[in-house]
VOKOL-50759 format. One record per residue (C-alpha): x, y, z; chain; residue in one letter. Coordinates in Angstrom, 2 decimals, padded with zeros to 5 digits. Layout:
N
- X  Y  Z  A  A
...
***
This chain:
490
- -014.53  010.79  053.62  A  X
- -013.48  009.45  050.16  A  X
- -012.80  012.90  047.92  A  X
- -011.62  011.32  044.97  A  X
- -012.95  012.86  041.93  A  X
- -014.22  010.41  039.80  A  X
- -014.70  011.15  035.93  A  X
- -018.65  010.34  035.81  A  X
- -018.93  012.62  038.97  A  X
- -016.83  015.54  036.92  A  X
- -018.80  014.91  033.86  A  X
- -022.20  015.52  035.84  A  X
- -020.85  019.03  037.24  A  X
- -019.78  020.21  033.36  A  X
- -023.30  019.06  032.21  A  X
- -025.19  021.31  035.18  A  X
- -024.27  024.60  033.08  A  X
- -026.50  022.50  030.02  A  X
- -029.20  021.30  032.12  A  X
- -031.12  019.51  029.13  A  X
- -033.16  016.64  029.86  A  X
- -035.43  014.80  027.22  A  X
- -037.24  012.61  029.09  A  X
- -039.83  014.56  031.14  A  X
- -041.31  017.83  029.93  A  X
- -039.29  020.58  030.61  A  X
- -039.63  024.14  032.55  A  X
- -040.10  027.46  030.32  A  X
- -037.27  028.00  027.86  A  X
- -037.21  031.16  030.18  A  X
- -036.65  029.29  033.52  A  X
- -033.77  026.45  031.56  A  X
- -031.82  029.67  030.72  A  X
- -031.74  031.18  034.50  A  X
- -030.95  027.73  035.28  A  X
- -027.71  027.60  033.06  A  X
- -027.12  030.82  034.12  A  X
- -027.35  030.36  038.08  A  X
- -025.42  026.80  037.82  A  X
- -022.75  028.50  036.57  A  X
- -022.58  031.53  038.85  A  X
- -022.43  028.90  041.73  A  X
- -020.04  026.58  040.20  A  X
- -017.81  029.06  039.15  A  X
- -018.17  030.96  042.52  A  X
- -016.89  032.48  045.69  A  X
- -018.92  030.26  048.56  A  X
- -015.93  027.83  049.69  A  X
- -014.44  031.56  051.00  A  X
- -017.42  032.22  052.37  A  X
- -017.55  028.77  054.10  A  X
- -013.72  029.14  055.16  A  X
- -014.82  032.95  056.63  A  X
- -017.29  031.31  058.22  A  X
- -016.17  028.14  059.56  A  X
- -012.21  028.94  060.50  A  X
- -012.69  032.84  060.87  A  X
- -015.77  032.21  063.65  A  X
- -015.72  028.60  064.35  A  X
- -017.98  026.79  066.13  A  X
- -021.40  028.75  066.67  A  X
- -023.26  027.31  069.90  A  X
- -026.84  029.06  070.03  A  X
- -026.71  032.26  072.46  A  X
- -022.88  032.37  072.47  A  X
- -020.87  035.44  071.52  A  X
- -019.33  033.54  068.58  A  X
- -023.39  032.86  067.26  A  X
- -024.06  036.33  068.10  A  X
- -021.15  037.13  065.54  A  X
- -022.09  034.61  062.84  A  X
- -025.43  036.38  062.50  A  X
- -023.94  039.72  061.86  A  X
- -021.71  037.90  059.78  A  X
- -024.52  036.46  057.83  A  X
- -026.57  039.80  057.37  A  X
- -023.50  042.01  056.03  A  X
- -023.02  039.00  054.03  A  X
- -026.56  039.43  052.02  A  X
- -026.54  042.80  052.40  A  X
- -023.20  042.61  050.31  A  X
- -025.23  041.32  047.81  A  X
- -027.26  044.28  047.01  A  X
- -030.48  042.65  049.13  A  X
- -032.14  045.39  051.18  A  X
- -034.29  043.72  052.96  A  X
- -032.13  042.07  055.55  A  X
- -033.05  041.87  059.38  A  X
- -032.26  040.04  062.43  A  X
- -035.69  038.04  064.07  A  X
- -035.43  037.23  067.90  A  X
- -036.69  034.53  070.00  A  X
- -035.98  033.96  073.55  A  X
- -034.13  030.69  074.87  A  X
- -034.95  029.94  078.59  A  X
- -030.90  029.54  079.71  A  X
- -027.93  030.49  077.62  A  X
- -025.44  027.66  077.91  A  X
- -021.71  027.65  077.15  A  X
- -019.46  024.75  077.80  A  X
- -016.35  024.91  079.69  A  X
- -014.00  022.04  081.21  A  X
- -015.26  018.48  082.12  A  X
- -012.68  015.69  083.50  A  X
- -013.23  012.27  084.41  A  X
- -012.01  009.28  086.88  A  X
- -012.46  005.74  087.38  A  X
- -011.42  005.28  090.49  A  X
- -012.59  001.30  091.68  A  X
- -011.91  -001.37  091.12  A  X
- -008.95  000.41  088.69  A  X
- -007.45  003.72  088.76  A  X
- -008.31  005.39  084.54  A  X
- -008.80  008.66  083.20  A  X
- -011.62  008.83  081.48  A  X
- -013.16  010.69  078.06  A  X
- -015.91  012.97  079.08  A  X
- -017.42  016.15  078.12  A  X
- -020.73  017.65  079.47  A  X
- -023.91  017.25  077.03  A  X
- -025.55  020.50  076.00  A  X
- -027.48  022.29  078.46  A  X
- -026.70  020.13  081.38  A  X
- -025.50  022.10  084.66  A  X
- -021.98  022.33  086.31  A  X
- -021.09  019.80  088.84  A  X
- -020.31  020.92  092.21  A  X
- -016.20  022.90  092.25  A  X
- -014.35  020.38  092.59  A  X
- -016.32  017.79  091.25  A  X
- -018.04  014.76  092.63  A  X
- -017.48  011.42  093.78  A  X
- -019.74  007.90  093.76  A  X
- -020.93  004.55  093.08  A  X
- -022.37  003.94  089.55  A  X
- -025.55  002.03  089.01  A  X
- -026.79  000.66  085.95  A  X
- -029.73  001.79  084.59  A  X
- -031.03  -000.10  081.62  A  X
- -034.66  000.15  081.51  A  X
- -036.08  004.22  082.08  A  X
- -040.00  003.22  081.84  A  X
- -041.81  005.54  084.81  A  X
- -042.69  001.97  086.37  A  X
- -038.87  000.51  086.56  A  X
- -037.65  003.66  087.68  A  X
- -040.24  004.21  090.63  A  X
- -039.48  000.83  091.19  A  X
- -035.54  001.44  091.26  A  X
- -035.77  004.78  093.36  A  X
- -034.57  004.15  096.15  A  X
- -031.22  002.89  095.05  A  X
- -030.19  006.03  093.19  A  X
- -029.83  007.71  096.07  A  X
- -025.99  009.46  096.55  A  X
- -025.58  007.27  093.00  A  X
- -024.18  007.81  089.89  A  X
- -026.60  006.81  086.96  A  X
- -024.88  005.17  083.88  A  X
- -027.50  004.43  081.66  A  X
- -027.59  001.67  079.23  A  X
- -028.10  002.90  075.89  A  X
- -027.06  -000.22  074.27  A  X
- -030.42  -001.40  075.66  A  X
- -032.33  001.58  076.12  A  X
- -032.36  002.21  072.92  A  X
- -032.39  -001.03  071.01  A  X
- -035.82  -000.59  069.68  A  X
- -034.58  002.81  068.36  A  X
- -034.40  006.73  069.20  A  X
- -037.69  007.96  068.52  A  X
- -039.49  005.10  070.61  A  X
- -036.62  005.88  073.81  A  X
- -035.89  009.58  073.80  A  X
- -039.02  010.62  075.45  A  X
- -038.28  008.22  078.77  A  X
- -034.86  009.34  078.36  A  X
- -035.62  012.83  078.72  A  X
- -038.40  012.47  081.30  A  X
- -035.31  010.07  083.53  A  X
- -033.44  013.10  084.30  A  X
- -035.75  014.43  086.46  A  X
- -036.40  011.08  088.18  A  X
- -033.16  010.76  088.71  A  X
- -033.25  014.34  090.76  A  X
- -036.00  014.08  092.42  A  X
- -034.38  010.32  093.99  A  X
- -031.01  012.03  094.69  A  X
- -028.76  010.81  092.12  A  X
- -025.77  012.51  092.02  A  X
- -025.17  013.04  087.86  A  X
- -025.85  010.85  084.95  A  X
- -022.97  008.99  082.49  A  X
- -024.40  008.64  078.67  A  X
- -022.34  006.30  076.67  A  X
- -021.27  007.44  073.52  A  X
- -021.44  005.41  070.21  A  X
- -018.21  005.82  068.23  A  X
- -014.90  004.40  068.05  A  X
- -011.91  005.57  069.54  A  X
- -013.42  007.13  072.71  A  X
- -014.36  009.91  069.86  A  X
- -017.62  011.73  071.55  A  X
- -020.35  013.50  069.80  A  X
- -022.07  016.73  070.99  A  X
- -025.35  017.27  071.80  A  X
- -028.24  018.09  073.98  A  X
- -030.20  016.85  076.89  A  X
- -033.27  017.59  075.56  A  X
- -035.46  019.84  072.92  A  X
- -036.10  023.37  074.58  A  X
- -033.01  024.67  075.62  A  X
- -034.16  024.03  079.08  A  X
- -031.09  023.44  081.73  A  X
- -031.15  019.43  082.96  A  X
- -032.47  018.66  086.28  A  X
- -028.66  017.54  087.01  A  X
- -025.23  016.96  085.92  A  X
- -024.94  014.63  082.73  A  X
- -021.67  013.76  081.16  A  X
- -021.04  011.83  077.92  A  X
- -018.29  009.47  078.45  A  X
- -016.33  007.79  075.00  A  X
- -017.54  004.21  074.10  A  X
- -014.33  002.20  075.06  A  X
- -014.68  003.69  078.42  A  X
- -018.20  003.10  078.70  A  X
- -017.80  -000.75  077.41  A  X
- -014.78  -000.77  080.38  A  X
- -017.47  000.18  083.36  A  X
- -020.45  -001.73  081.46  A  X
- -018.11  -005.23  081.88  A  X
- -017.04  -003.46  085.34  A  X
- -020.88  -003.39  086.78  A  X
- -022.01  -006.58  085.09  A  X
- -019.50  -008.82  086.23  A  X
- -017.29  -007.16  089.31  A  X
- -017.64  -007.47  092.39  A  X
- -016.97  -004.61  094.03  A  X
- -018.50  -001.54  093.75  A  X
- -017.76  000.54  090.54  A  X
- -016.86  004.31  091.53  A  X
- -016.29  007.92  089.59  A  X
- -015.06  011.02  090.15  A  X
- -017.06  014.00  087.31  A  X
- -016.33  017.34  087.18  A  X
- -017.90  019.57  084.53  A  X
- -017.98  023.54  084.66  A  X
- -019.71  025.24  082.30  A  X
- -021.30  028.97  081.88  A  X
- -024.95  029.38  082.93  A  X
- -027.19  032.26  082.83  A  X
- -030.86  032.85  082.32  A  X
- -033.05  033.79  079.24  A  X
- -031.13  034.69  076.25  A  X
- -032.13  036.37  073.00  A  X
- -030.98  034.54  069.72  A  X
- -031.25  036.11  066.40  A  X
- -032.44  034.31  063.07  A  X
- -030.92  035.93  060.02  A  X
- -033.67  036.70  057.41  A  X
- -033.16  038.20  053.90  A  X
- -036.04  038.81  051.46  A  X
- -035.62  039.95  047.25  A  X
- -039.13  040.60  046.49  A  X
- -041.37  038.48  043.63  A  X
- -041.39  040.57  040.02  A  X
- -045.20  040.27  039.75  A  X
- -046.77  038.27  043.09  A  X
- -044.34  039.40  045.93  A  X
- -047.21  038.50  048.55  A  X
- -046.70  034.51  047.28  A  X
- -043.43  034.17  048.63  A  X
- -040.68  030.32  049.07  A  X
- -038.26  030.27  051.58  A  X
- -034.83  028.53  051.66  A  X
- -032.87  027.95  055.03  A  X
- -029.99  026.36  056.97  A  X
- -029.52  026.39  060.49  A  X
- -026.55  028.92  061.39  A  X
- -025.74  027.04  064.73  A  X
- -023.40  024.42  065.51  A  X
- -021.90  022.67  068.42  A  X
- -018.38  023.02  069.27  A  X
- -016.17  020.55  069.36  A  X
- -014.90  021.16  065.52  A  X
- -015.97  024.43  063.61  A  X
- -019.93  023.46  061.98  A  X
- -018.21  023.00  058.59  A  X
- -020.74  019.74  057.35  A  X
- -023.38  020.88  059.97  A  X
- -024.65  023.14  058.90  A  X
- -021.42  025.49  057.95  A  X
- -021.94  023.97  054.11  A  X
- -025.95  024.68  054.18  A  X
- -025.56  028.30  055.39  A  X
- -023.20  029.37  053.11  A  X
- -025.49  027.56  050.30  A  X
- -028.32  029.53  051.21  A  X
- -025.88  032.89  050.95  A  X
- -024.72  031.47  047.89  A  X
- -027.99  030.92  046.38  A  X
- -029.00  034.81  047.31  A  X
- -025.72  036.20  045.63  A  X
- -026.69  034.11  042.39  A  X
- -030.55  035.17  042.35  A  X
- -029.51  038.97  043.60  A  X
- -027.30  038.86  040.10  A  X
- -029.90  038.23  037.78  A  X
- -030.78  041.43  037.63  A  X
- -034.74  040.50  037.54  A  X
- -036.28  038.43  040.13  A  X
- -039.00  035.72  039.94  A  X
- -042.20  036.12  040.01  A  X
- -042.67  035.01  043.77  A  X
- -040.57  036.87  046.35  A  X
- -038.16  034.24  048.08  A  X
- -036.81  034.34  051.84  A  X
- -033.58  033.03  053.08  A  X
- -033.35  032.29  056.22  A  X
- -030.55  031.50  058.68  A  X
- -031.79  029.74  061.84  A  X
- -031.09  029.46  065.16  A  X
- -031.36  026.97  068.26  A  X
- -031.44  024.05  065.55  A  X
- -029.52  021.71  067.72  A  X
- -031.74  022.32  070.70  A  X
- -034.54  021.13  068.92  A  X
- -035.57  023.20  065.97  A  X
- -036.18  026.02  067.65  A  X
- -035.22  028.98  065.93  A  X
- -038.05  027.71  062.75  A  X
- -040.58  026.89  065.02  A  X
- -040.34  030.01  066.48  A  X
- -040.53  031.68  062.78  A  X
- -043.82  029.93  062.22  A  X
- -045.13  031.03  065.29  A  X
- -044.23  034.49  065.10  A  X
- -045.03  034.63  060.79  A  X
- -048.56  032.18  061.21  A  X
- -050.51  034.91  059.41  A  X
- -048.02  034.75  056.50  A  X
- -048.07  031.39  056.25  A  X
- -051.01  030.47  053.95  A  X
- -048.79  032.74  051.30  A  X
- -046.05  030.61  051.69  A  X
- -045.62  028.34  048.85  A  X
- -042.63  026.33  049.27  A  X
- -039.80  025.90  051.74  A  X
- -036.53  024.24  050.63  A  X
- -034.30  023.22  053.65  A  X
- -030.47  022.51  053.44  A  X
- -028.53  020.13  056.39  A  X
- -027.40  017.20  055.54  A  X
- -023.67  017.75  055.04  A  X
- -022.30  018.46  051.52  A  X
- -021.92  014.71  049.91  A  X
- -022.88  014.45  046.63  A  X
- -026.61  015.92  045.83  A  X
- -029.16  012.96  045.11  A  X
- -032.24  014.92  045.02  A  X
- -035.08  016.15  048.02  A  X
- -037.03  014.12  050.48  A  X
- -040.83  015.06  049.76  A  X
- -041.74  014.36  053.09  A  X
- -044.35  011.45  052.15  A  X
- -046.05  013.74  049.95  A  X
- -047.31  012.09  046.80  A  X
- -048.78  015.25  044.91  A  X
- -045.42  016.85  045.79  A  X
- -043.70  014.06  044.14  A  X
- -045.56  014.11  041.29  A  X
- -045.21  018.03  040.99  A  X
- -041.47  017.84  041.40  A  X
- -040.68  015.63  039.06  A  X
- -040.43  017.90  035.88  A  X
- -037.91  020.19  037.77  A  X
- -036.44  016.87  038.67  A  X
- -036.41  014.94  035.48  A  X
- -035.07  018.58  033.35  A  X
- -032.69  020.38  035.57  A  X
- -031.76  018.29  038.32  A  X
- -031.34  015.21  036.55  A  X
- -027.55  016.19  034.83  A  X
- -026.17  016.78  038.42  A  X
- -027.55  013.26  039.38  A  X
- -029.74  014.60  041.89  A  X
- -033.01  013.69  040.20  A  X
- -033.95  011.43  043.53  A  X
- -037.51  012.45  045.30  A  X
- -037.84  010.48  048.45  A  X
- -040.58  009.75  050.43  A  X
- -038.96  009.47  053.92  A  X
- -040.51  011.52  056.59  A  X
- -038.21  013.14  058.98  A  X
- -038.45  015.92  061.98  A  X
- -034.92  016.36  062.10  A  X
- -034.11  020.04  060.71  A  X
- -035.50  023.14  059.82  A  X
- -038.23  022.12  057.22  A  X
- -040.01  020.29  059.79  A  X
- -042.13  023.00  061.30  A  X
- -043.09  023.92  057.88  A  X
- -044.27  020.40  057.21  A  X
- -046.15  020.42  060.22  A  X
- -048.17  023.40  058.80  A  X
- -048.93  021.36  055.52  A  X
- -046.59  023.35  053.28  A  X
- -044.94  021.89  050.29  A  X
- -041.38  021.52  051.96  A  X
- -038.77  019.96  050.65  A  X
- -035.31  018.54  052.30  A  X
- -031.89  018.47  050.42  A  X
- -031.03  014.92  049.92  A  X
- -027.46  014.07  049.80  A  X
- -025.45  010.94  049.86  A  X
- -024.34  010.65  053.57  A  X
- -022.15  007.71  054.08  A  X
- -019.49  009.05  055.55  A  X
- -021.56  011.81  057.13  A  X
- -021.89  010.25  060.42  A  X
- -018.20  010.02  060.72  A  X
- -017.44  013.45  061.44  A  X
- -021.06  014.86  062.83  A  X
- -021.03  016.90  065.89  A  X
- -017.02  015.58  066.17  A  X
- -013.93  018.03  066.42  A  X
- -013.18  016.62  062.95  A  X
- -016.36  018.57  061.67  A  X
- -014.12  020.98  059.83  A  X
- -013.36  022.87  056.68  A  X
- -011.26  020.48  055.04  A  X
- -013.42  017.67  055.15  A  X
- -015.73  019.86  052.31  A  X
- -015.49  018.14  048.78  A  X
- -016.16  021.26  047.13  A  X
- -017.34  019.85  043.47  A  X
- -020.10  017.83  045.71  A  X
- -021.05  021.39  047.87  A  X
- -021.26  023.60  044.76  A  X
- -023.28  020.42  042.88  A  X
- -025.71  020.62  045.97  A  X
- -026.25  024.52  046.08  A  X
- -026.82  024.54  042.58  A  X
- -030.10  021.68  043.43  A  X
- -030.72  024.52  045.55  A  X
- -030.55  027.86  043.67  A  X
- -031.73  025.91  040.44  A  X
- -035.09  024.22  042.16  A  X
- -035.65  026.81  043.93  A  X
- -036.03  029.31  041.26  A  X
- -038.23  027.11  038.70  A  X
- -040.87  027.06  041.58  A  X
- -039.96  030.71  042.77  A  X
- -041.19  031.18  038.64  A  X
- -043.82  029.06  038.10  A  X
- -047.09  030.61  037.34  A  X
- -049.07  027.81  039.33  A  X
- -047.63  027.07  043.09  A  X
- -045.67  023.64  042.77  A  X
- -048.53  022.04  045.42  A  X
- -051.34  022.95  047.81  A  X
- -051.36  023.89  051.87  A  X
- -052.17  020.29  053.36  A  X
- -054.78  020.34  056.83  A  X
- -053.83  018.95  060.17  A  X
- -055.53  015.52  059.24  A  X
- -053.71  015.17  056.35  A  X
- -049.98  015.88  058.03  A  X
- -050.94  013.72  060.88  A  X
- -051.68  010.89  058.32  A  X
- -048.39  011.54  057.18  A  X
- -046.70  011.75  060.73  A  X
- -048.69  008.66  061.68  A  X
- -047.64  006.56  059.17  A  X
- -043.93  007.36  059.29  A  X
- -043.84  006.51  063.32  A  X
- -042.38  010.21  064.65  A  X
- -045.84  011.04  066.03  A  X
- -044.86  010.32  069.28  A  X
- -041.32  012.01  068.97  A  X
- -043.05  015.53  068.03  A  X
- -045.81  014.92  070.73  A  X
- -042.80  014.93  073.30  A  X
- -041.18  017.61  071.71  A  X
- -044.22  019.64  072.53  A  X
- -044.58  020.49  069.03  A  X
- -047.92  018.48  067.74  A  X
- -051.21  017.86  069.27  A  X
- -052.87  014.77  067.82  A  X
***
């Protein structure tokens, strides 16, 4: 990541503790003061320790581990710290813990290689010792091709295509994908190779699937070089391509994961209540410092700077620190479930994980009445840190989106993410690799937004019905993503 400092970029920071904007109306000359007043507590404060504690003290923070178990006591002495008293830890139940252990790889025809592999999240061990076989190339997973194609996966080892599977893009592809696994059982394959996509035989973590559900069968991610070695290999060889896998990892059955909550109750309407979040998981190849290491400790941040005001807003606000984010959103979803006769109280939710580059404003979720609501906050007190951006993109890809799928005002940090991509869910996701003017510039969109609406005497936009979100969901194209997931009925 480039973390020059460039002088405009300085100059935006030193003009967050003014915060004055002529060109829309502004907030209260109540609500610009707090402002000032909690841009400067969070430029001026303590949260790249508390990032550092977090990230190099505990490192990374796989959902159901010990070390995720830690992070949320972590997290709840953290607020508490804070003077907060109303701090608790919320279960839900994951269907199989799931901790990684060794993985090694072979080519072994038509050239002796080592190869880069690891085991994707939630996938089982392969048999001590390992396992050897052929490798056939699967580049089409439609039910049809692979009924079609059963009866040669037998004693096989499936590398599957992605170059072509997912050409016409993830959302379209991951449901076959998902659904292949257990084809692939059920015709006796043996495991499944996924290609990875970055340079250098560099391989990203993640999961088989959304519910923290074990795979059908061993599946190993394998670095791209590799992968475009045995791709030539089975296109244009010959003789028969073969592997040896071996992955061992820790299994064991249901598992209880904690979200972190934290509540400072409203002034005057503490039954009309926002909440702000992170997801306190990560995977484990680096430490969770971009995702979501830098959104956690914004959302402690943000509680230390409202706790010091001495009088709250007039709404109560939440914080929340989720769980089971990277195995599909599942710590939030299981908040809404659990909270669904709270909900029509809840006025906002402001969501934080998309790595700490510099703050360009929130996604509004292809709300247009949330748009047009924001854009005062936006235009006044967001607009000196050059994060006075409200986008319409749509996305299912963090914590807000359960929220949205309720039809409540939520609202998604938007950050410049260029370089993001190079170290997500990579070893090199690690302290260091924080720009800390950009982090503190991004909790302050955070801490600063979040109290004008926390304030406002008239919620910042209405509850939305189920025909209204699925016009929304529709339009966007994820429809079919969440249907999979198991989280939206048409």
């Amino acid at each position: 990541m480039d973390f020059s400092f460039h002088r405009t970029g300085v100059c935006a920071l030193v003009l967050v503790v003014v915060l004055v904007c002529a060109a829309a109306p502004a907030p209260a000359p109540d609500v610009q003061h707090t402002a000032n007043q909690l841009a400067g507590s969070i430029l001026l404060g303590s949260s790249m320790d508390t990032l550092r504690e977090l990230t190099d003290g505990i490192g990374g923070r796989v959902t159901g581990t010990p070390s995720y178990q830690r992070a949320a006591q972590w997290a709840a002495a953290k607020f508490r710290s804070y003077g907060i008293q109303n701090v608790r830890l919320e279960p839900f139940l994951i269907p199989v813990g799931w901790q990684r252990g060794t993985a090694s790889g072979e080519l072994i025809t038509p050239m002796a290689r080592s190869l880069h592999v690891s085991s994707l999240g939630w996938a089982p061990s392969t048999p001590a010792g390992g396992l050897q076989g052929e490798l056939v190339l699967i580049s089409d997973v439609t039910a049809e091709k692979l009924k079609s194609e059963a009866a040669e996966l037998k004693g096989k080892i499936v590398f599957l295509d992605t170059k072509k599977i997912y050409a016409d893009g993830y959302v379209k592809a991951s449901p076959l994908v998902h659904a292949s696994y257990r084809v692939f059982k059920e015709a006796g394959a043996l495991a499944v190779i996924y290609p990875d996509r970055d340079m250098s035989n560099v391989l990203n973590a993640h999961s088989i699937g959304w519910h923290a559900d074990l795979a059908p069968l061993p599946v190993l991610e394998l670095g791209m070089e590799d992968a475009n070695l045995i791709r030539r290999f089975l296109q244009n060889s010959r003789d028969a391509v073969k592997v040896k896998l071996e992955a061992q990892n820790t299994i064991t059955g249901p598992v209880q994961v904690n979200n972190v909550i934290a509540e400072i109750p409203g002034s005057e309407r503490p039954d009309e209540w926002i909440l702000i979040g992170a997801h306190l998981d990560s995977w484990d190849f680096g430490t969770g410092a971009q995702d979501n290491g830098t959104g956690t400790a914004a959302v402690l941040e943000t509680a230390r700077a409202i706790a010091s005001l001495g009088k709250p807003p007039r709404r109560s606000i939440r914080f929340a620190l989720w769980g089971g984010e990277e195995e599909g959103i599942l710590g939030s979803y299981a908040y809404t479930n659990a909270h669904a006769q709270e909900l029509a109280k809840c006025v906002a939710v402001l969501n934080t994980d998309n790595g700490a580059g510099h703050p360009e404003g929130w996604k509004v979720e292809g709300r247009k009445d949330l748009r047009g609501a924001m854009q005062p906050i936006s235009d006044s007190l967001l607009q000196p840190l050059g994060a006075d951006d409200l986008s319409m993109e749509v996305t299912y890809d963090t914590d807000h989106g359960p929220f949205m799928l309720q039809g409540i005002p939520a609202l998604d940090l938007e950050v410049n993410m260029d370089h993001y991509r190079e170290i997500h869910h990579k070893s090199s996701d690690t302290f260091d690799k924080v720009d800390p003017l950009n982090f503190k510039a991004g909790t302050a969109v955070v801490a600063v937004t979040a109290y004008a609406i926390a304030q406002d005497p008239t919620p910042i936009a209405p509850h939305i019905d189920h025909a209204a979100v699925a016009e929304i969901i529709k339009s966007s194209g994820i429809e079919p993503m969440l249907i999979d997931a198991g989280v939206w009925k048409p």
